[in-house]
Structures are given as C-alpha cells and as structure tokens.
N, C-alpha and C positions, 0 to 999 in steps of 0.2 A: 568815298575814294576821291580823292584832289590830288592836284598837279602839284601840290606844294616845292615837291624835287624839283620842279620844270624840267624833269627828264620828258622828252617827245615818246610818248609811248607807239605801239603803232596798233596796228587796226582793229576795233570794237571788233569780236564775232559779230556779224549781223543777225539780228532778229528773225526768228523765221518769219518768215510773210504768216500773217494769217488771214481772215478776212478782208476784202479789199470793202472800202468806205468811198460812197458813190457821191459825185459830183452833188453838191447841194445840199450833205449833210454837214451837221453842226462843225463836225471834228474837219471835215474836208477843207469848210470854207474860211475857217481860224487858221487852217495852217497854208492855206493858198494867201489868205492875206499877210502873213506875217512873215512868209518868200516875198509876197511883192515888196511890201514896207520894209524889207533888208535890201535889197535892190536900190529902192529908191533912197536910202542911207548911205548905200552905197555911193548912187550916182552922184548923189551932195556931197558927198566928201563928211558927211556926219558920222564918222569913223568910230568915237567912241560909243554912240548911239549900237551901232553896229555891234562892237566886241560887247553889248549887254543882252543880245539876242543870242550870243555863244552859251552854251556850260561851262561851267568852270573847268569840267575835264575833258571839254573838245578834244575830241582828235580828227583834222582839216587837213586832208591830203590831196595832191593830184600826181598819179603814176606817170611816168613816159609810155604813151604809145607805142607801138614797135609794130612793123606791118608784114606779115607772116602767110604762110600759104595758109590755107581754109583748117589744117587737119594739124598744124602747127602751133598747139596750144594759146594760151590767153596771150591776146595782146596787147596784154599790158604789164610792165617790169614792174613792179609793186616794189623793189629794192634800189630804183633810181626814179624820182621826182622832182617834177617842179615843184609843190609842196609839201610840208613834210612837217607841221605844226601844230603845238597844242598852243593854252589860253596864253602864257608868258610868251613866246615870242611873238604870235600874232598882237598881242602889246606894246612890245618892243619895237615893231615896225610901226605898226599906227603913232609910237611916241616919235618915231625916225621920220613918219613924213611929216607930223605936228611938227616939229622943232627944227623944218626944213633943213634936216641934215640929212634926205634921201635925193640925192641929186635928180635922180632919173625919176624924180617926179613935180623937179622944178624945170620948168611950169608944168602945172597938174596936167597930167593926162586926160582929157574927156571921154571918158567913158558913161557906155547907154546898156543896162544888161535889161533881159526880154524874157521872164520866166512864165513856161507854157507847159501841155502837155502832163500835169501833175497826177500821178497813178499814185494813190495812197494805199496803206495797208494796216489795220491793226498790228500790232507783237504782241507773244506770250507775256515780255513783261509790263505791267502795268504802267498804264498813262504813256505808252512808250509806241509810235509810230515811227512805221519806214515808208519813207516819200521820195519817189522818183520824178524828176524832175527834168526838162530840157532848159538849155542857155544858151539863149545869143545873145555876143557881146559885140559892141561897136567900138571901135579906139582910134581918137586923133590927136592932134596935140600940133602945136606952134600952128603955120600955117599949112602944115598938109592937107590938098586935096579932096582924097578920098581913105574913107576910114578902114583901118585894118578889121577884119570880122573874124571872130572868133566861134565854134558853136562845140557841147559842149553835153554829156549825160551828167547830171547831178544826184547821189544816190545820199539821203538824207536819212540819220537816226533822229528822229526829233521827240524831246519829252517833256511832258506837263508836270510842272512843279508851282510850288507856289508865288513864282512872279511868270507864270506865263508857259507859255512855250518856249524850249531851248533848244538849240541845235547840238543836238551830242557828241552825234559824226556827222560829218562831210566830205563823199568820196566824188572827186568829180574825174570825168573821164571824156577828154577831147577828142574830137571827132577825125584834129591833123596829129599828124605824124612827126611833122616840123612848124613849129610853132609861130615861125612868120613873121613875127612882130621884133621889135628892137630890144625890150624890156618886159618884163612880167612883175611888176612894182606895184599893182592893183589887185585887189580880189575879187575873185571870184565866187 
C-alpha cells in the first residue's frame, strides 16, 4: 500500500502493544538510536536525510490540544491539527524550505530536540514496533534572547524492512494548549 494518490490518509489503527522490549535489548537500542540520528538530522537541517527514515506511507500527525475537565473526554481534537501529513507533502515542504521559498524559515530557525523516556513495545504485526517517546524542543532564531520550549508525547509505529527501520506513524501530542511560538515551520 503507497501514497501514490498523495491523498493524506489519516490514522494507522495502532498496533496492540504487546510485549514491552527492555532497555539494552537489540531491537530497543536500534530504535533509540535511529530517534536520536533523526533528531540530529533534524537539528542540521539534513532534511532529506530525514524524509529517508519515513515509510513511504507515513502517516505524521499532531492533534490540537483542547483542555477539558478530568471526565470530559480526550483531549485531543483528532479533526483539527497542526499536522496532518503523509510522504508527499512532508517533501513538498522540505523542497519549500530547500529552495528558500518558506519565508518563516529564512533565517533557519534553530532548533535543539531532546529525545528521552522511550517505552517500546513489540506488535502483532511483524517486524513492526510501537515506541513511545518524550520531546523537548528548543527554538530561536535572529537575535532572540531566550529560546521558546516546546515538550511533547511522541507515539511512534516503527517497522523493519529492508533498508532499516522506518517510521510508519507519527502521532505526537503537546503537552501546551497554545502553542506559543510565532511559526510551526520545523518538524517535529
């Protein structure tokens, strides 16, 4: 199954959990390295380095927030998002800020992301892991001060094929309610 429509589908059923995979085993420490080395692609602005760690049928979303009484369901709007993408537009914009035609990211943004706390999980389906994950992000740009912080639940489908590990889904879920910052032009 491909994106070939580049219709943005929307959310993989997740995987049931199954076994959880303990710090220090093989499968843990491949995919704890291969979170940090997307980070750190991240951070460099090696952008297409980046979209080769995706699947081709990523589906890369972040819900809004919404802040509710305790007994007043999820909160989070799954129907309105800061992102909302599979493999073609997150290309689209890596080509947007390559070819400096993303304005609100001339001058690059600097961004620092901090990935910690990884709970991994076997899935029923094969070679196919669900990894939970925390994010903190740091962002400044021209000469501001001090850096906007961002932090951040990252709920990852990640699956072994034959170039590696891939990230299949990517749900991430912000800890604000109002996001703070000027732009959201970076990934997360």
């Amino acid at each position: 199954m491909s994106n070939t429509d580049n219709a943005i589908k929307t959310p993989l059923t997740l995987p049931k959990k199954g076994e959880m995979i303990c710090f220090g085993e093989p499968q843990y420490n491949q995919i704890m390295q291969q979170l940090i080395q997307e980070a750190k692609a991240l951070d460099e602005l090696r952008l297409g380095d980046w979209l080769n760690l995706l699947d081709d049928d990523i589906f890369y979303h972040m819900p809004l927030r919404r802040t509710l009484m305790r007994d007043g369901g999820s909160q989070f709007d799954t129907s309105t998002n800061w992102y909302h993408e599979n493999k073609a537009s997150l290309e689209f914009k890596v080509r947007r800020i390559e070819a400096g035609s993303a304005w609100a990211e001339d001058p690059a943004t600097r961004v620092r992301r901090l990935i910690s706390n990884l709970t991994l999980y076997k899935s029923a389906e094969p070679d196919t892991y669900y990894a939970e994950s925390y994010l903190l992000v740091t962002r400044s740009r021209g000469e501001e001060t001090s850096p906007d912080v961002i932090s951040a639940r990252r709920d990852d489908v990640v699956k072994l094929n034959a170039d590696g590990f891939k990230i299949l889904q990517r749900s991430i879920f912000l800890d604000q309610t109002v996001l703070g910052i000027p732009s959201l032009a970076f990934f997360l």
